[in-house]
Backbone as a chain_set.jsonl record, in Angstrom:
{"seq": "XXXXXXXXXXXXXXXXXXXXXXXXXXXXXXXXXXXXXXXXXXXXXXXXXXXXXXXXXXXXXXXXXXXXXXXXXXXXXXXXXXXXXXXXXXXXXXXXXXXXXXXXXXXXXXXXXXXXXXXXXXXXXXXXXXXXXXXXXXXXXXXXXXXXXXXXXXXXXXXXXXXXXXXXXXXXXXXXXXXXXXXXXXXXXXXXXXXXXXXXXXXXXXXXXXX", "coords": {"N": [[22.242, 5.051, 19.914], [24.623, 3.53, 17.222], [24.397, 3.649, 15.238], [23.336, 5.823, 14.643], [21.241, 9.005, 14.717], [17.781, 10.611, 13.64], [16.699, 13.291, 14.007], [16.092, 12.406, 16.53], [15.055, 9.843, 16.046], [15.857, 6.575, 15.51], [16.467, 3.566, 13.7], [14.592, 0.551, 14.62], [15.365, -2.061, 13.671], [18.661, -2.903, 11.946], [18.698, -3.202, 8.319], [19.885, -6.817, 6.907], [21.144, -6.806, 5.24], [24.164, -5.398, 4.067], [24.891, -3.523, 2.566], [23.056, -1.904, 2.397], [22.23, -1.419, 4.68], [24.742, 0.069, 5.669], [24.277, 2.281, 3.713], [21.428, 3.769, 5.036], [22.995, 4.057, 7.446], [24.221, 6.085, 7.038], [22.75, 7.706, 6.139], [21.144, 8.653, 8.403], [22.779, 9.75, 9.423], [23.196, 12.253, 8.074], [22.091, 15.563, 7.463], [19.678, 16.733, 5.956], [17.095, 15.88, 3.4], [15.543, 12.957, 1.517], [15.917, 9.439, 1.945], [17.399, 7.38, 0.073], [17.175, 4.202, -1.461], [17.635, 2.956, -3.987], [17.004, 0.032, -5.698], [18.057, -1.664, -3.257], [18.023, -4.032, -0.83], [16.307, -4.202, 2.066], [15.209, -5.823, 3.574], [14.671, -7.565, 6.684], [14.54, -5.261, 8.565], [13.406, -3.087, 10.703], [11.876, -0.34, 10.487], [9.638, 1.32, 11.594], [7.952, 3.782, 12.417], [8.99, 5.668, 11.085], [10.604, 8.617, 9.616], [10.288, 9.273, 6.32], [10.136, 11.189, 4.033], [9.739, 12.16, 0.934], [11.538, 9.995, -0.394], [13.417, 7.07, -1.957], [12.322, 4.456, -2.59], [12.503, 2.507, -4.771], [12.298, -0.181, -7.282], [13.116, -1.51, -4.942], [13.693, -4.137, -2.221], [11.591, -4.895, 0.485], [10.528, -7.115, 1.68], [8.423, -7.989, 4.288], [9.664, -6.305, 5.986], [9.178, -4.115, 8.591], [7.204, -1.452, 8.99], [5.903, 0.534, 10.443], [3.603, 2.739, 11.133], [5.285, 4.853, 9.441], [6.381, 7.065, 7.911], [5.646, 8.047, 4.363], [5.684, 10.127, 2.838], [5.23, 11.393, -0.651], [7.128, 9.418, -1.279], [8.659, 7.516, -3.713], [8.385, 4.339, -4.998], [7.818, 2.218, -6.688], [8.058, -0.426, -8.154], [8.826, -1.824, -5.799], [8.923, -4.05, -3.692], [6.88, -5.168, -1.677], [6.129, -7.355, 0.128], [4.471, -8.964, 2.497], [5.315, -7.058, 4.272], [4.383, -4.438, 7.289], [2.636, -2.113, 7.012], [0.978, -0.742, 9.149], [-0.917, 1.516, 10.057], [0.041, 3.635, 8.556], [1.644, 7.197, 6.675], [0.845, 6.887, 3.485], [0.423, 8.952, 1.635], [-0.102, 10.196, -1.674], [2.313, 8.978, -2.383], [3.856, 6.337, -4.949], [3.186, 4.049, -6.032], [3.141, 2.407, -8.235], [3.328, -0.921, -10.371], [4.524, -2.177, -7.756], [4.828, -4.583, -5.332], [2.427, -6.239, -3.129], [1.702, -8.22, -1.784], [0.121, -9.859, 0.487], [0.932, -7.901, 2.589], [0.091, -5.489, 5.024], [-1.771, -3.378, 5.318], [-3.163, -1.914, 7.463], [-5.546, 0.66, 8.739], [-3.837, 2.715, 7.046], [-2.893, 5.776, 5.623], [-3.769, 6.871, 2.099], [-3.902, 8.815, 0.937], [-4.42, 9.904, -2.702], [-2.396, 8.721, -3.256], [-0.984, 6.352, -6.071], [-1.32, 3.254, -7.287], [-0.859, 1.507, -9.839], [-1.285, -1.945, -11.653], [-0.473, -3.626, -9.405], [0.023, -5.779, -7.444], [-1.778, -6.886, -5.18], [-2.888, -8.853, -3.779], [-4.23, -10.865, -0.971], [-3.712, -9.057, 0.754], [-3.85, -6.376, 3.97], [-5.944, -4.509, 4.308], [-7.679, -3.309, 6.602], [-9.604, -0.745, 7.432], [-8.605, 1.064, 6.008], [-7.501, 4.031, 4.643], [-8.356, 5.233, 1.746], [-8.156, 7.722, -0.659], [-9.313, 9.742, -3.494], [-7.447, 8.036, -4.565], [-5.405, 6.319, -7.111], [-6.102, 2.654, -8.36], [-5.513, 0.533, -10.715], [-5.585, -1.781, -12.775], [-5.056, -3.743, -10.293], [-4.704, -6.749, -8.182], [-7.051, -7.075, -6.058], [-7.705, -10.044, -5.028], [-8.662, -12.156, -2.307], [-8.072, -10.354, -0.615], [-8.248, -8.266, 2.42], [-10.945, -5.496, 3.031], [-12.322, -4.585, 5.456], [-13.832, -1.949, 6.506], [-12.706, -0.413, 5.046], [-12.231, 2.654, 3.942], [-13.353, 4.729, 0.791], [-12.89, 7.214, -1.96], [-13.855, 8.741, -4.694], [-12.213, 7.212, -5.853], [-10.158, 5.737, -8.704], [-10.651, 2.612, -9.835], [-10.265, 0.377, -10.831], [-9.777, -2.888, -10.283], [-8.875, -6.406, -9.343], [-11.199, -8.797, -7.963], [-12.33, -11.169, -5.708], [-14.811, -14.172, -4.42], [-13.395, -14.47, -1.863], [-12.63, -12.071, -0.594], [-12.655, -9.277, 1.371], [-15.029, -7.401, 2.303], [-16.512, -5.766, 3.936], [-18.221, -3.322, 5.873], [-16.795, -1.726, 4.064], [-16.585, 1.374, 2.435], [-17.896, 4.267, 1.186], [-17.373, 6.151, -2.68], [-16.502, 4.268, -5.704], [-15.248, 4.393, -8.452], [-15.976, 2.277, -11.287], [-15.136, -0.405, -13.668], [-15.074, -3.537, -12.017], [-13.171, -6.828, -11.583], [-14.463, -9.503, -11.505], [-13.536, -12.838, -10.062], [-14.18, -15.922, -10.294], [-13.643, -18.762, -9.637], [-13.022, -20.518, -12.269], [-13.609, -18.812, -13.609], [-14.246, -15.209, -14.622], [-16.363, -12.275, -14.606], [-16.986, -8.859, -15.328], [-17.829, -6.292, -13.544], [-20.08, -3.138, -13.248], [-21.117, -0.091, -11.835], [-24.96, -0.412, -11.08], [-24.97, -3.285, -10.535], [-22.328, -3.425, -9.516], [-22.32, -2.465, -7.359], [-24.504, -3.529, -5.862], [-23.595, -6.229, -5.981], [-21.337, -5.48, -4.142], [-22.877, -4.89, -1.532], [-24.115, -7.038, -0.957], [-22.022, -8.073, -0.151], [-21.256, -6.984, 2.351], [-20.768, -4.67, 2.417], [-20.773, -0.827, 2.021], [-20.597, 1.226, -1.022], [-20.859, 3.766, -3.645], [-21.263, 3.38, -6.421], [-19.723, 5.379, -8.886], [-20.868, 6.686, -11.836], [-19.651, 6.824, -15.925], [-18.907, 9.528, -17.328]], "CA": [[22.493, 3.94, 18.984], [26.015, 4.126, 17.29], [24.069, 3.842, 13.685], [23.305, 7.374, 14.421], [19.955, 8.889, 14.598], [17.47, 11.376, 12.864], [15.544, 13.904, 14.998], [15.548, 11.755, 17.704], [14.634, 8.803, 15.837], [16.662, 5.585, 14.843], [15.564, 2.48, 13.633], [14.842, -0.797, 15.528], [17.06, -3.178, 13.068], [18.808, -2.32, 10.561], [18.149, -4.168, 7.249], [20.25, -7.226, 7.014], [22.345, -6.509, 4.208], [25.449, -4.647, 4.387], [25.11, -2.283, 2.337], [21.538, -1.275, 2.426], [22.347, -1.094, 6.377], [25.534, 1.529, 5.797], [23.388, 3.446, 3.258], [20.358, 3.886, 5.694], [23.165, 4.568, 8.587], [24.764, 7.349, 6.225], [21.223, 8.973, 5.794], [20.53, 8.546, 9.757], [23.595, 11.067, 10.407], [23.077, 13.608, 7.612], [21.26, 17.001, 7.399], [18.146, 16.668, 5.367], [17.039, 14.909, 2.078], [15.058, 12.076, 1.258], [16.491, 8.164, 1.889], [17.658, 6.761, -1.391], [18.137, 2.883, -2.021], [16.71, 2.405, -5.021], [17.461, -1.267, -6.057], [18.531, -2.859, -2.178], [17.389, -5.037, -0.148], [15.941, -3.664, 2.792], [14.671, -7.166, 4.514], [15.012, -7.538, 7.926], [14.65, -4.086, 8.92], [12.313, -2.19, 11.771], [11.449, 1.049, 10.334], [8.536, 1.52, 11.979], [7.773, 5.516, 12.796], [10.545, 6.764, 10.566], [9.412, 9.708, 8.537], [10.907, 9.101, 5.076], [9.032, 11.652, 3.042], [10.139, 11.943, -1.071], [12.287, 9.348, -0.451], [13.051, 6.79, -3.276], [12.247, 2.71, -2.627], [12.355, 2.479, -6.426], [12.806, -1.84, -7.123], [13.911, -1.458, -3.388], [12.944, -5.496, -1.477], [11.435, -4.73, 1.872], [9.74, -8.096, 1.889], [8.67, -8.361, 5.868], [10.035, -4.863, 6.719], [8.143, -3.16, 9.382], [7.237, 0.396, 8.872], [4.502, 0.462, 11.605], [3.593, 4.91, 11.293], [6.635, 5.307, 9.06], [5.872, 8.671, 7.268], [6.313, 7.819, 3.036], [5.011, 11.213, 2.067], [5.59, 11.406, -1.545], [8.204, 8.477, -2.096], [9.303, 6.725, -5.034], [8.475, 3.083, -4.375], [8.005, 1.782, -7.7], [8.769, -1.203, -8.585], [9.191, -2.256, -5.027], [8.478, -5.408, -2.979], [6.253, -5.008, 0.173], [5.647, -8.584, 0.419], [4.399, -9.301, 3.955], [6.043, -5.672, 4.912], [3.684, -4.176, 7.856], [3.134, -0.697, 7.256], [-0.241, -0.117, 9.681], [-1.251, 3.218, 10.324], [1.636, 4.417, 7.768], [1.348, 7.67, 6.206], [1.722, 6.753, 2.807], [0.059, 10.109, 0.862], [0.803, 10.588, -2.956], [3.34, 7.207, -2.915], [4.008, 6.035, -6.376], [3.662, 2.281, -6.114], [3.307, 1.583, -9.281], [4.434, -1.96, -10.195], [4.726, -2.838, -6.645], [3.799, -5.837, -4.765], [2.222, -5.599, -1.67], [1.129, -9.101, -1.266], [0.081, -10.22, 2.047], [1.411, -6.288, 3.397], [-0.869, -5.028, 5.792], [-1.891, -1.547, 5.388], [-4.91, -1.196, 8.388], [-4.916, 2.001, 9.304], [-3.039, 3.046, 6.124], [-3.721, 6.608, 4.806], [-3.162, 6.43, 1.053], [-4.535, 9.758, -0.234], [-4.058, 10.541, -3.706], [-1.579, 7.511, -3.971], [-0.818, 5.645, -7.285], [-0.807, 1.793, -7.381], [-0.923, 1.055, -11.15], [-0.178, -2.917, -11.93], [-0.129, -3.854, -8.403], [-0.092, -7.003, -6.722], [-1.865, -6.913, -3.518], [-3.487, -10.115, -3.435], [-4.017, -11.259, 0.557], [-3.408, -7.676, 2.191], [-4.7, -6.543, 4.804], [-6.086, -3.16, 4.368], [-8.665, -2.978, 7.448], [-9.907, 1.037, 7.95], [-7.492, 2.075, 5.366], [-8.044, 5.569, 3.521], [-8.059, 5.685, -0.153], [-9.132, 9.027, -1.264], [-8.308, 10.247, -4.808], [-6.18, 7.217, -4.974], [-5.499, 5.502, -8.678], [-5.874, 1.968, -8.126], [-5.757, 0.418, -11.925], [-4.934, -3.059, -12.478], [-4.746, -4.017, -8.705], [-5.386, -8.065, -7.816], [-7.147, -7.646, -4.676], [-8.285, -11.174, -4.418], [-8.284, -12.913, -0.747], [-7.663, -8.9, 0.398], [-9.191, -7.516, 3.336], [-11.024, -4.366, 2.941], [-13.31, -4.486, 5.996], [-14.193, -1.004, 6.819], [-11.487, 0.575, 4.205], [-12.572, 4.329, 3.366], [-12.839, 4.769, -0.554], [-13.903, 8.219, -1.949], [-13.721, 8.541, -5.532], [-11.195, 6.593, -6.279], [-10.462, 5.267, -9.53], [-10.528, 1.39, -8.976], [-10.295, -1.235, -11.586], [-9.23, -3.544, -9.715], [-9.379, -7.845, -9.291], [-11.995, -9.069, -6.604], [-13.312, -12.393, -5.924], [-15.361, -14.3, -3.406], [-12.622, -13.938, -0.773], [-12.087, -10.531, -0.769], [-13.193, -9.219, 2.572], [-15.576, -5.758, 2.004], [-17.334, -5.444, 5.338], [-18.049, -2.191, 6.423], [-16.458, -0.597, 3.562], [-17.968, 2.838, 2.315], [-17.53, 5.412, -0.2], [-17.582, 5.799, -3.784], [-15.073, 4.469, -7.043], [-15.359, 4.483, -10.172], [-15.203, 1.002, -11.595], [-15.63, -1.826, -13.101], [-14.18, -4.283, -11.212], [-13.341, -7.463, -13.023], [-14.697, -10.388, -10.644], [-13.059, -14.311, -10.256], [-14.858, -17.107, -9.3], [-12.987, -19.887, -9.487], [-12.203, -20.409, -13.406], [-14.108, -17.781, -15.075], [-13.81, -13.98, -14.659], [-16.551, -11.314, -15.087], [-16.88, -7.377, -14.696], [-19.395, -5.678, -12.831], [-19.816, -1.723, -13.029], [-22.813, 0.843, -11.604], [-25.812, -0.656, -10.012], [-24.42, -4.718, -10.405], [-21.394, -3.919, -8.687], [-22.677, -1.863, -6.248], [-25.38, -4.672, -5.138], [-22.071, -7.056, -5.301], [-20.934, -5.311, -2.891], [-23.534, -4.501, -1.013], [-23.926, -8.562, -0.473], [-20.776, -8.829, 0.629], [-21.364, -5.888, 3.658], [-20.143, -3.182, 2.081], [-22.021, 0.366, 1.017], [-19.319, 1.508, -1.961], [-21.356, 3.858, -4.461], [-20.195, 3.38, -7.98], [-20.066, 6.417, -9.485], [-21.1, 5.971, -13.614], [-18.351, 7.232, -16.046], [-19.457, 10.662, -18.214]], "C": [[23.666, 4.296, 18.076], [25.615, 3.721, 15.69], [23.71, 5.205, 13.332], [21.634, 7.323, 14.9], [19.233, 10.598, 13.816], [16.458, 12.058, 13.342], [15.184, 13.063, 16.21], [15.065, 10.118, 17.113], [15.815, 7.511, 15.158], [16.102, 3.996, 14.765], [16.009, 1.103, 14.512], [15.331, -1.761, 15.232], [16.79, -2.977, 11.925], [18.884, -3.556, 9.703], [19.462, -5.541, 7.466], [21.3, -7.523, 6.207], [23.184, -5.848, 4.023], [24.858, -3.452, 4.187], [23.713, -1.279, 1.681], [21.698, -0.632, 4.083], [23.556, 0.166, 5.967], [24.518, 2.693, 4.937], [21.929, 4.172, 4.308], [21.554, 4.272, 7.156], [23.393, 6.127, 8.072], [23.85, 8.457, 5.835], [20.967, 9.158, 7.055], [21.511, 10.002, 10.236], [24.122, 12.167, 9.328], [21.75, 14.368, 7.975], [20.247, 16.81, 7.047], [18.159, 15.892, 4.518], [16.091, 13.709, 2.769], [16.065, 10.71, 1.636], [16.804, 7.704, 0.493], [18.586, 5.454, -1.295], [16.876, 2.389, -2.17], [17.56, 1.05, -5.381], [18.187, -1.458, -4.801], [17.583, -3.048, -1.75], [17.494, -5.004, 1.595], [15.056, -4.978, 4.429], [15.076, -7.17, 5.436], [14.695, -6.106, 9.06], [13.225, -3.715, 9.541], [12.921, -1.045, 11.676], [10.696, 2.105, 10.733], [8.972, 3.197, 12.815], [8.913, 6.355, 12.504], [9.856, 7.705, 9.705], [10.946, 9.872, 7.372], [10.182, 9.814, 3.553], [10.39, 12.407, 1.783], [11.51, 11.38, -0.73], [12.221, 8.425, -1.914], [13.649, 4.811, -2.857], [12.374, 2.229, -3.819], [12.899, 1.07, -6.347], [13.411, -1.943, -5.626], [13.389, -3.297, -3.015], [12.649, -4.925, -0.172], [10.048, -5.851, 2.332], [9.919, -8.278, 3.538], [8.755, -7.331, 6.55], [8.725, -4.283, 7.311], [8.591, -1.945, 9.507], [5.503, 0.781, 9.532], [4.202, 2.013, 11.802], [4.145, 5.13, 10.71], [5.39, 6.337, 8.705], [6.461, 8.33, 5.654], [5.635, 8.952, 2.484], [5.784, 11.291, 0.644], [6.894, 10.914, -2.211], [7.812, 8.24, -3.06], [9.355, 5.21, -4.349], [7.832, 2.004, -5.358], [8.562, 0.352, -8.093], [8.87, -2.174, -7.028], [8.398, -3.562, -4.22], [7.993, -5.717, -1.732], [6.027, -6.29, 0.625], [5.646, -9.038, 1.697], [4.839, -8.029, 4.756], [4.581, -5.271, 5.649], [4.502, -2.516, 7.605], [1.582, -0.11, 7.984], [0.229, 1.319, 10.365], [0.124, 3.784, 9.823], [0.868, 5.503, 7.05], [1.797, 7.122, 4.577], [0.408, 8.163, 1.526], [1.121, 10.614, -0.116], [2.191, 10.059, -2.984], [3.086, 6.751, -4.286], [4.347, 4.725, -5.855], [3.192, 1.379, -7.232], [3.92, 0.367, -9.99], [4.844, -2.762, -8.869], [4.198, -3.851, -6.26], [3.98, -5.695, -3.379], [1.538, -7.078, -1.552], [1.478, -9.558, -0.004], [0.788, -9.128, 2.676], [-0.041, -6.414, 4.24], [-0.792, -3.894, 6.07], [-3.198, -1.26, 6.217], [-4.22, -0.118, 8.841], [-4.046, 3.068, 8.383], [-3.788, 4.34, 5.63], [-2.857, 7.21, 3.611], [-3.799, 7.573, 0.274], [-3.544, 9.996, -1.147], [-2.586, 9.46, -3.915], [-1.843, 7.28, -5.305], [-0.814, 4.301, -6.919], [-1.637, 1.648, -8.968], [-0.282, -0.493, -11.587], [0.394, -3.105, -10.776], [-0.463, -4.633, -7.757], [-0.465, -6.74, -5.523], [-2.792, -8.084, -2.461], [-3.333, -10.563, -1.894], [-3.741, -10.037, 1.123], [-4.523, -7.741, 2.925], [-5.269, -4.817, 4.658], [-7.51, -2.625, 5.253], [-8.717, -1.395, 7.815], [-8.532, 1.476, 7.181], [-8.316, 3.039, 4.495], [-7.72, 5.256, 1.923], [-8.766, 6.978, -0.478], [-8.526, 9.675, -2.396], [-7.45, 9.584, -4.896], [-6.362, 6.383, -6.623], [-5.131, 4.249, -8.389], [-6.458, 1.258, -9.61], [-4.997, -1.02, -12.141], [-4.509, -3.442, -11.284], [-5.441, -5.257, -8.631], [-5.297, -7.651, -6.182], [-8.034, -8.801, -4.003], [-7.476, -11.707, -3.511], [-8.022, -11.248, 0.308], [-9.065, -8.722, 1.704], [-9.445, -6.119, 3.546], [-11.774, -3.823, 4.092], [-12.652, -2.782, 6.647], [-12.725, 0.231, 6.122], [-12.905, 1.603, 3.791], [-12.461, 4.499, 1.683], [-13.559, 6.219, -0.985], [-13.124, 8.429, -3.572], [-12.521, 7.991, -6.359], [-10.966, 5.579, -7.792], [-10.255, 3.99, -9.729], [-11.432, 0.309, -10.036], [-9.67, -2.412, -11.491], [-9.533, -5.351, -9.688], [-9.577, -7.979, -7.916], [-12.089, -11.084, -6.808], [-13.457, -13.062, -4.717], [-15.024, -14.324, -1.984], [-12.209, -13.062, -0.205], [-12.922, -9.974, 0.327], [-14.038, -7.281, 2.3], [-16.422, -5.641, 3.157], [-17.012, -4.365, 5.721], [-17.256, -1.065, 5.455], [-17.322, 0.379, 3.036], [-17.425, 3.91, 1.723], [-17.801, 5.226, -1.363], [-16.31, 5.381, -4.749], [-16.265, 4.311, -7.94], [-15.046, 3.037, -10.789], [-14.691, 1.183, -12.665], [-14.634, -2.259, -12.262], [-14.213, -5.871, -11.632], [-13.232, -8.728, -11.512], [-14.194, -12.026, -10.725], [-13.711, -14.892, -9.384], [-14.91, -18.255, -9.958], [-11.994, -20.064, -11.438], [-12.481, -19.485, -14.415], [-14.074, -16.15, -14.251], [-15.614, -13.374, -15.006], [-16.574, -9.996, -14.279], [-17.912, -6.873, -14.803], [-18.988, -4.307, -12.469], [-21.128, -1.674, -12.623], [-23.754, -0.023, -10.595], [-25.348, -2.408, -9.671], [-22.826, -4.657, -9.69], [-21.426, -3.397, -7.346], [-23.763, -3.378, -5.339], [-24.397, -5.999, -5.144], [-21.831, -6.875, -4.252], [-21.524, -4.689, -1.492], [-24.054, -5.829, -0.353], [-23.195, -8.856, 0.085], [-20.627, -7.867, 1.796], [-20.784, -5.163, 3.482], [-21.147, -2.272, 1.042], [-21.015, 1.076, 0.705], [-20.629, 2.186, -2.829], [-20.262, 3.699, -5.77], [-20.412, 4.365, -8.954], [-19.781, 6.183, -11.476], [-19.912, 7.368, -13.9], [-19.377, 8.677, -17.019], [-18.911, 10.355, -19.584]], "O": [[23.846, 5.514, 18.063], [26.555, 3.486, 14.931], [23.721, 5.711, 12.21], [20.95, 6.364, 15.259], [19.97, 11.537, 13.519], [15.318, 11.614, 13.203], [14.083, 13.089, 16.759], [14.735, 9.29, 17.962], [16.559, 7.855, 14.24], [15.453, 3.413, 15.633], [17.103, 0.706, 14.914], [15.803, -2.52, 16.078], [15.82, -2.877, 11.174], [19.078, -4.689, 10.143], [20.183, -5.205, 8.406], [22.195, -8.338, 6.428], [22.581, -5.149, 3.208], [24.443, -2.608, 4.982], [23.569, -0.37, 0.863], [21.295, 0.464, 4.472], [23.094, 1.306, 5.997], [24.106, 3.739, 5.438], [21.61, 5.316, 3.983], [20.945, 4.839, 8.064], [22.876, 7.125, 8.574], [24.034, 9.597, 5.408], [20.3, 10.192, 7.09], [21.216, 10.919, 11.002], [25.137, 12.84, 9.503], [20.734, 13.974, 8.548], [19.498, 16.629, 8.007], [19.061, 15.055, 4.524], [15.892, 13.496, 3.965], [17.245, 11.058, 1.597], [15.807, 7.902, -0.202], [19.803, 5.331, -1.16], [15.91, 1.91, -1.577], [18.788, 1.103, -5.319], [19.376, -1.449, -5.118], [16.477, -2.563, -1.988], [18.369, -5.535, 2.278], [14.642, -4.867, 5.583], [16.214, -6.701, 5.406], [14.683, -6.217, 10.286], [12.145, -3.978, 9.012], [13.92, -0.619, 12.256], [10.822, 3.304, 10.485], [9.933, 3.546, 13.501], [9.538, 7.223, 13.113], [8.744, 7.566, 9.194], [12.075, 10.338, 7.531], [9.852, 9.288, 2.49], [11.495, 12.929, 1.923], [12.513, 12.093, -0.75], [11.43, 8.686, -2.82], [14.732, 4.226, -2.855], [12.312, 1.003, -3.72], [13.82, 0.861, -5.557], [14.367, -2.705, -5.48], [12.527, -3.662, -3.815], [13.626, -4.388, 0.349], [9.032, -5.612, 2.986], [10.975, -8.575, 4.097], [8.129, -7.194, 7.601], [7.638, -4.054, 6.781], [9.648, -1.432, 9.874], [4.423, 1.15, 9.07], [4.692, 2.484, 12.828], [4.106, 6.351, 10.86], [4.195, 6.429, 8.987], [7.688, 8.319, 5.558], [4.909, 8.685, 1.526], [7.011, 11.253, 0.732], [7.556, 11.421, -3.116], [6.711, 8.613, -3.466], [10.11, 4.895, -3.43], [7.352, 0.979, -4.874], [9.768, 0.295, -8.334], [9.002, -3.381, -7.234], [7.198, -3.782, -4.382], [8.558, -6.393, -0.872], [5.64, -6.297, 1.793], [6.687, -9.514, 2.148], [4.668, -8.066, 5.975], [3.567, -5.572, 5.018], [5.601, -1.978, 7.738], [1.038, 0.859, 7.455], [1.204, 1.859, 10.888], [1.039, 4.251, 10.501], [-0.29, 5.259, 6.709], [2.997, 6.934, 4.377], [-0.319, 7.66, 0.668], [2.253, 11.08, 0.012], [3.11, 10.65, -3.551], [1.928, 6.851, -4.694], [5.418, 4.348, -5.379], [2.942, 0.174, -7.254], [5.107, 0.524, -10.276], [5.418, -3.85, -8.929], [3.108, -4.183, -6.724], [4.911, -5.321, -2.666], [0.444, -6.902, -1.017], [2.585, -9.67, 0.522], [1.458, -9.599, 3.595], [-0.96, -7.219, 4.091], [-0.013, -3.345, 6.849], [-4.118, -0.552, 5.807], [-3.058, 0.112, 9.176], [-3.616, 4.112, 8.874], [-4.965, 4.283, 5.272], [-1.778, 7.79, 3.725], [-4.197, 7.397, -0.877], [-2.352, 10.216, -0.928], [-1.842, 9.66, -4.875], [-2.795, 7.857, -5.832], [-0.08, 4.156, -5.94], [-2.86, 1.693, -9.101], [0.918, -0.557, -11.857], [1.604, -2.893, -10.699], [-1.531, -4.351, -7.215], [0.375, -6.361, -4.706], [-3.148, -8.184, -1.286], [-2.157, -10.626, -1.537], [-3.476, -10.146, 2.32], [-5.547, -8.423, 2.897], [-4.501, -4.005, 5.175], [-8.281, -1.778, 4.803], [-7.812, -0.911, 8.494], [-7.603, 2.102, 7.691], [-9.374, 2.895, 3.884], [-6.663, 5.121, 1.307], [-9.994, 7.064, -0.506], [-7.382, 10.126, -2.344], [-6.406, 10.106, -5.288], [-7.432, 5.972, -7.072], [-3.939, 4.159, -8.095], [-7.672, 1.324, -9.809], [-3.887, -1.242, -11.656], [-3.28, -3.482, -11.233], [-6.64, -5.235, -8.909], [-4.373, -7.719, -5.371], [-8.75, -8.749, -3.003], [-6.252, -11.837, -3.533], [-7.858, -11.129, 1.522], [-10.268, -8.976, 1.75], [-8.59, -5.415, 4.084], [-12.015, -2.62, 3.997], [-11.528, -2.504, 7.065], [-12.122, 1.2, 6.584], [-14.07, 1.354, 3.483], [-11.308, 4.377, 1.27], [-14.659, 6.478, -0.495], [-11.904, 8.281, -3.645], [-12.078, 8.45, -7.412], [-11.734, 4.621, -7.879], [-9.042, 4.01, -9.94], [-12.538, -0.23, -10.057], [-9.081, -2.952, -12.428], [-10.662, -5.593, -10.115], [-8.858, -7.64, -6.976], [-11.942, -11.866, -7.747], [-12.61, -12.863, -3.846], [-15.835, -14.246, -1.061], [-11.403, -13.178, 0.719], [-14.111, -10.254, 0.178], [-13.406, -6.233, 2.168], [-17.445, -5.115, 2.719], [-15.838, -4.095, 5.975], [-17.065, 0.104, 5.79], [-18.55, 0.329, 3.113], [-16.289, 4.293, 2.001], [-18.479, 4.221, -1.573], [-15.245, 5.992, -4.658], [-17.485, 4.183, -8.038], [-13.876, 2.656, -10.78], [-14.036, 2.164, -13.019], [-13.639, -1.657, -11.858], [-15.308, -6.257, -12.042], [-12.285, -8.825, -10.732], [-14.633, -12.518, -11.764], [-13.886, -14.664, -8.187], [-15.818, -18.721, -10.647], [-10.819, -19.817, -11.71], [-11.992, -19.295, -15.529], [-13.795, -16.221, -13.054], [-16.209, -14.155, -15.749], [-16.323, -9.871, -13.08], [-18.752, -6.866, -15.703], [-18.035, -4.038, -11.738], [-22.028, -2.5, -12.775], [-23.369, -0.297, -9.458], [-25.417, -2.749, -8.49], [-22.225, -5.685, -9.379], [-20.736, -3.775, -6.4], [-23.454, -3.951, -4.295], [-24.529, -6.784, -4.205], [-21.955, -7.695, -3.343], [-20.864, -4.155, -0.601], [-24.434, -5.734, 0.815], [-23.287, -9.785, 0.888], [-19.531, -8.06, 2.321], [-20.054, -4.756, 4.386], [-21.828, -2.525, 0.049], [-20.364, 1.635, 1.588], [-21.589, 1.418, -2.89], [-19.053, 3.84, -5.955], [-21.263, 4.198, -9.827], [-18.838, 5.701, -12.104], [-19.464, 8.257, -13.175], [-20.579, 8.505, -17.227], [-19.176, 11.092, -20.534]]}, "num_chains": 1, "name": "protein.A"}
């Protein structure tokens, strides 16, 4: 491919913007390092099984972008815009997506240990058999999300639910509350009431009480 390539690997289209596309060729045919394009616009682009570890997506757009396996070991992705972006079965371990929006993304298969999402839009994902373990999920709207058979193991997870929110088969423990919508009113359910929440909705989540 005459964009270059990186261990054997080069991506399946490059983003659609100039100069997000030369920056991403200019990283394809150096030596080592991380990817860096913080603030472009990465749309259009098949990434899928690139290994981009402490790279830096920082306000990056990769609304749509497929990163189908990529490898985001300890990026910078902050700020950034997953919107509709497919990243199944992506490594994304100890990712800073703080600020990000991941609405309608689809992370099945996603393993998200020890991630950050602080203040994170993920309303409509898809996160079927995704890992969370030791992940900080703190202000997170995951109403309309799909969690069926997501992995959670103490994760700290104050997050927005409500009657759409798909929990089948999930299993592990967080830490709540979890601040519930149904329809115009709001409440939050910690310990044994959010556990039997979600234990209605086909999911066995313990809720581990706070010390």
């Amino acid at each position: 491919m005459s964009s270059g390539t990186r261990k054997g690997w080069a991506p399946g289209q490059l983003p659609d913007d100039p100069e997000a596309a030369l920056r991403l060729r200019e990283w394809l045919q150096g030596e080592e390092g991380g990817l860096d394009v913080v603030g472009l616009d990465l749309s259009g682009a098949d990434l899928s099984q690139g290994v981009f570890s402490e790279s830096w997506f920082t306000d990056s757009k990769l609304v749509n972008v497929k990163l189908i396996g990529a490898d985001l070991y300890r990026s910078d992705a902050q700020g950034a815009d997953f919107t509709g972006a497919d990243l199944t079965r992506s490594s994304l371990v100890r990712v800073n997506f703080d600020d990000a929006v991941l609405r309608g993304a689809t992370l099945d298969g996603a393993d998200l240990v020890k991630a950050s999402l602080c203040d994170v839009d993920a309303s409509r994902a898809s996160c079927r058999g995704t890992q969370f373990m030791g992940a900080s999920l703190l202000d997170v709207d995951l109403r309309d999300a799909d969690l069926t058979d997501a992995v959670l193991r103490e994760n700290s997870f104050k997050v927005a639910m409500n009657h759409a929110t798909i929990l089948q088969g999930a299993s592990g423990s967080i830490f709540g509350p979890v601040e519930i919508f149904e329809q115009d009113s709001a409440r939050t359910l910690g310990g044994a009431a959010l556990e039997d929440w979600i234990r209605e909705k086909g999911g066995n989540i313990h809720v581990i009480s706070g010390t």
